[in-house]
C-alpha beads as a LAMMPS data file, in Angstrom:
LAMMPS data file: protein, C-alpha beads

110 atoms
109 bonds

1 atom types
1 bond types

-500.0 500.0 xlo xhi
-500.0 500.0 ylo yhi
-500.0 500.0 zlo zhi

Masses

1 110.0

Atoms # bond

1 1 1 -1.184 -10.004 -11.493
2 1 1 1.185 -7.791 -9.440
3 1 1 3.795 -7.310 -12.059
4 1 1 2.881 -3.613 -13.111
5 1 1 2.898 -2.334 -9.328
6 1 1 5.961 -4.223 -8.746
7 1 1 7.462 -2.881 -11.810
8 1 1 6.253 0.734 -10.562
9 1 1 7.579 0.775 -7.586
10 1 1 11.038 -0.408 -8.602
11 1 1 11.169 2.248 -11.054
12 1 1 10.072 4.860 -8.650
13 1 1 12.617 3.636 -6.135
14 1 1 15.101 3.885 -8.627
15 1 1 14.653 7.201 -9.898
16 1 1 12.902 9.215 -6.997
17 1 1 14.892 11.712 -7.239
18 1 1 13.281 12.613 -10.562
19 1 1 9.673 11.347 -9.922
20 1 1 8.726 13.246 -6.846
21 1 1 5.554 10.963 -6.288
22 1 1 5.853 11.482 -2.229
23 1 1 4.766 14.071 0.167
24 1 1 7.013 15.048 2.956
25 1 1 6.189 13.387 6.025
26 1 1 5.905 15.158 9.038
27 1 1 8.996 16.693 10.609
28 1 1 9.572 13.927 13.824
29 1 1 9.863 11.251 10.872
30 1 1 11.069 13.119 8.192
31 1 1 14.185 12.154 6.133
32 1 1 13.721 14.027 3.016
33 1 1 11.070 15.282 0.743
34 1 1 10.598 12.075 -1.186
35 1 1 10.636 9.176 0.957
36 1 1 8.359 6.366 0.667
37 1 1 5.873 6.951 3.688
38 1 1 4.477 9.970 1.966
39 1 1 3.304 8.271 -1.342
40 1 1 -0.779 9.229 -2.052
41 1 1 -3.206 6.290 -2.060
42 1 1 -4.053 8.134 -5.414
43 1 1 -0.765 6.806 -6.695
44 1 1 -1.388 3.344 -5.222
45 1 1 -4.673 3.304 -7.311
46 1 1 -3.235 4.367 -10.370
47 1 1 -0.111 1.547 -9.479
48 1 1 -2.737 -1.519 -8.894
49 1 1 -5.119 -0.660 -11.837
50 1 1 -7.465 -3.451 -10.576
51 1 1 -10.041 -1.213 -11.360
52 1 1 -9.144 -1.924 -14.645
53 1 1 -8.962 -5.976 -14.714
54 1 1 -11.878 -5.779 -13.042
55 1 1 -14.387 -2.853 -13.855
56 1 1 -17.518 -4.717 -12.335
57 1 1 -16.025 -4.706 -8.831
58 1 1 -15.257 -1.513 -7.200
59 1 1 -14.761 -3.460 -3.735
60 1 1 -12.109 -5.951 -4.724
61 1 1 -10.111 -2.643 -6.279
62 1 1 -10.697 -0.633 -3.145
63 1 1 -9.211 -3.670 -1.405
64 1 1 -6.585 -4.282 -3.315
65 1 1 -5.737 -0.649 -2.985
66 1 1 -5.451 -0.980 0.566
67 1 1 -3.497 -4.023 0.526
68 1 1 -0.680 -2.539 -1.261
69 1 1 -0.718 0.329 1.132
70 1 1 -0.471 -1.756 4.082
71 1 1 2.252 -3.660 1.956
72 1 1 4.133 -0.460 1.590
73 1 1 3.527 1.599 5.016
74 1 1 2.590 -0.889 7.318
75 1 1 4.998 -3.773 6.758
76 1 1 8.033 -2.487 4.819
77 1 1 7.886 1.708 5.778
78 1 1 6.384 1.608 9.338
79 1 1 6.921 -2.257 10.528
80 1 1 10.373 -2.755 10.006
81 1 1 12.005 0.322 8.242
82 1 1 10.691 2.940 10.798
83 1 1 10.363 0.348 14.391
84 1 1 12.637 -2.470 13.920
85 1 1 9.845 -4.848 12.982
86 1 1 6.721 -5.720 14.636
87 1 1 7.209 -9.593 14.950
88 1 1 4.975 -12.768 14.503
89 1 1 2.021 -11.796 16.265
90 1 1 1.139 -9.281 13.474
91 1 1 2.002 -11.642 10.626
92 1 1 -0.215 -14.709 12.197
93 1 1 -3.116 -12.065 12.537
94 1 1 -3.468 -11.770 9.380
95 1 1 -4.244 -15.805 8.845
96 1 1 -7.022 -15.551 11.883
97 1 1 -8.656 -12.397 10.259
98 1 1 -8.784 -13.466 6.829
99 1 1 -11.662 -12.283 5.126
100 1 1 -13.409 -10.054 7.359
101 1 1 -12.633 -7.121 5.773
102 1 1 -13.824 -8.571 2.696
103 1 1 -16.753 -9.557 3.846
104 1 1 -17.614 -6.442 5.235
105 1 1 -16.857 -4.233 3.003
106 1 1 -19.372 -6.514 0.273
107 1 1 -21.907 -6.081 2.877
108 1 1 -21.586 -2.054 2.935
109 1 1 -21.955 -1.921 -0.900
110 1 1 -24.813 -4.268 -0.754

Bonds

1 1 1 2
2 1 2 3
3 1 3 4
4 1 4 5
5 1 5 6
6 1 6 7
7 1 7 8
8 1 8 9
9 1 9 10
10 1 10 11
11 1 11 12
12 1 12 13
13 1 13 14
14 1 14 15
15 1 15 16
16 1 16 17
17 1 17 18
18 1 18 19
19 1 19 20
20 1 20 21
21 1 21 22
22 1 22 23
23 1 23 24
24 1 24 25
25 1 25 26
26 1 26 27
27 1 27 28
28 1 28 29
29 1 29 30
30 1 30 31
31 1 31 32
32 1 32 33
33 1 33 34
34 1 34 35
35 1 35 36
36 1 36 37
37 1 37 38
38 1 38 39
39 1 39 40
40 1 40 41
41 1 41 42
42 1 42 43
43 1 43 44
44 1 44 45
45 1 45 46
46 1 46 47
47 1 47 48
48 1 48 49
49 1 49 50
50 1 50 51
51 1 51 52
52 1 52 53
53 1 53 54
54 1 54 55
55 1 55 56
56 1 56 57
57 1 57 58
58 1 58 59
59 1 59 60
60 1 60 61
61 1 61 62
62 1 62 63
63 1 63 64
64 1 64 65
65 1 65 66
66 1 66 67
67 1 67 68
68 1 68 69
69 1 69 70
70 1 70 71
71 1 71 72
72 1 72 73
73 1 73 74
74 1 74 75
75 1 75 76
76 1 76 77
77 1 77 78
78 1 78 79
79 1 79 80
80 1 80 81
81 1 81 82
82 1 82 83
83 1 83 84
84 1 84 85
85 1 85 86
86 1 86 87
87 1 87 88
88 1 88 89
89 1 89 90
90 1 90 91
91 1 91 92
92 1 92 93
93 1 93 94
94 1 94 95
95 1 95 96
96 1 96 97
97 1 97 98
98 1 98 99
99 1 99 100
100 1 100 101
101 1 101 102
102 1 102 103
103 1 103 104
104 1 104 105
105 1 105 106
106 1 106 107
107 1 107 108
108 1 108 109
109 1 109 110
């Protein structure tokens, strides 16, 4: 179901030179004007189009949203491009927390 964003991205990566989809990031991190920290979650949303597959559930596209954020900034950008990694503690988290968020965030919109 990922195919599109995947396909997006790799496009984008290829040609971001031409694209211009990211911000600058500020100037202790900053490389150059276009790097992929400083992608919108706007763009994420239009990437994912769960909304889309699923137009009845504004929760599970919010979510999904975020997931390929933290996909993008927190494990690639941030976790290992940025710090060298953040190891197997923050990997293994993510089995003991699984569906909190979830759950919570159902509960709000209830």
């Amino acid at each position: 179901a990922g195919e599109a964003a995947v396909a997006d991205l790799a496009f984008a990566a290829k040609h971001a030179g031409v694209i211009q989809m990211a911000d600058i990031l500020p100037a202790r991190r900053a490389r150059g004007p276009n790097e992929p920290g400083g992608i919108k979650f706007g763009h994420f949303a239009d990437m994912v189009q769960t909304d889309r597959k699923y137009p009845n559930d504004p929760v599970r596209a919010s979510l999904e949203v975020v997931g390929a954020g933290t996909m993008l900034f927190d494990q690639i950008w941030l976790g290992s491009y940025m710090s060298g990694g953040v190891g197997f503690t923050q990997y293994a988290t993510a089995a003991y927390t699984d569906n909190i968020l979830d759950d919570y965030t159902y509960y709000g919109m209830d």
